[in-house]
C-alpha positions as MATLAB code, in Angstrom:
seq = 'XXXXXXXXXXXXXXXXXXXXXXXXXXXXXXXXXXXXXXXXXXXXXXXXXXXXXXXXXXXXXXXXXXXXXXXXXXX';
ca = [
      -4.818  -16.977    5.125;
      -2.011  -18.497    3.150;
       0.062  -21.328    4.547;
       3.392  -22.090    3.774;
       5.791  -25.563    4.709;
       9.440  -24.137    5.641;
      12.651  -26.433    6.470;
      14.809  -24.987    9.229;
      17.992  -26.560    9.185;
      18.329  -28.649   12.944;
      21.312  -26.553   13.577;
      19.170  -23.063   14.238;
      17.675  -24.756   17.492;
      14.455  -23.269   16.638;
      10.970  -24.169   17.278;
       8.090  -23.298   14.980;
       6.788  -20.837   17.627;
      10.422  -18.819   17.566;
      10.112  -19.237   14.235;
       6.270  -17.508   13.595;
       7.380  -14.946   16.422;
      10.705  -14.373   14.410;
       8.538  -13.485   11.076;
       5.525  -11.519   13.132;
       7.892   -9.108   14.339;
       9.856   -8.441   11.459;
       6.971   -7.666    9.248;
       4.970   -6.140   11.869;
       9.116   -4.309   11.919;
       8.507   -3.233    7.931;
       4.887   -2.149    8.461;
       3.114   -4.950    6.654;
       1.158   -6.391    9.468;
      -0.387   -3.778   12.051;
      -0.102   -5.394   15.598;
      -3.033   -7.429   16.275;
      -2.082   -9.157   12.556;
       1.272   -9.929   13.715;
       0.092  -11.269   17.208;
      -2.372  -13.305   15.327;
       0.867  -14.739   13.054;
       2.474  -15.464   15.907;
      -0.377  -17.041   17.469;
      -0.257  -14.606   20.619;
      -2.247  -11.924   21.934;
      -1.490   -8.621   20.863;
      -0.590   -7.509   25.015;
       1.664  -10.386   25.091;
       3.140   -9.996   21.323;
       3.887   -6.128   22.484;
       5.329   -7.395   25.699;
       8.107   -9.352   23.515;
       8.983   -6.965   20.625;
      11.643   -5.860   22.796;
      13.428   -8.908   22.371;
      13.883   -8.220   18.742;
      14.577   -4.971   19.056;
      11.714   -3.724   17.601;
       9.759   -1.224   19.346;
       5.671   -1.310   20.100;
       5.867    2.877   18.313;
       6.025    1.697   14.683;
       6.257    4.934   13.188;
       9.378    6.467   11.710;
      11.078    9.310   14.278;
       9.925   12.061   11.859;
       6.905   11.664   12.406;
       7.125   12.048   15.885;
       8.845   15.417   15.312;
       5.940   16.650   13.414;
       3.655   15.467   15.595;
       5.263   17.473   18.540;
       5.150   20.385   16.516;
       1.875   20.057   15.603;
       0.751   19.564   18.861;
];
């Protein structure tokens, strides 16, 4: 695993465990960490990493609505 130093300016009020959560869910958001990666990132289990994507806004279904569609017509 890479590791990377980042300054956060004092005026975000952010801890470096916002901060990993912050990046987990946005790139578990884009599709370039699958769950149990982005858990990992944030150094969280994946029940209690799904638990808080709704925070973000970001839902546990990371699949675009289309594909639901299809699926239900599939089905």
């Amino acid at each position: 695993m890479k590791s990377i130093t980042l300054n956060i300016p004092d005026s975000l009020e952010m801890n470096s465990k916002e901060v990993l959560m912050l990046v987990a869910t946005k790139l578990y958001e884009q599709g370039k960490l699958s769950i149990g990666q982005a858990a990992e990132l944030a150094g969280l289990t994946k029940r209690t990493f799904a638990e808080l994507l709704y925070q973000y806004n970001v839902s546990i279904f990371n699949f675009p609505a289309s594909d639901l569609a299809s699926d239900v017509k599939n089905a």
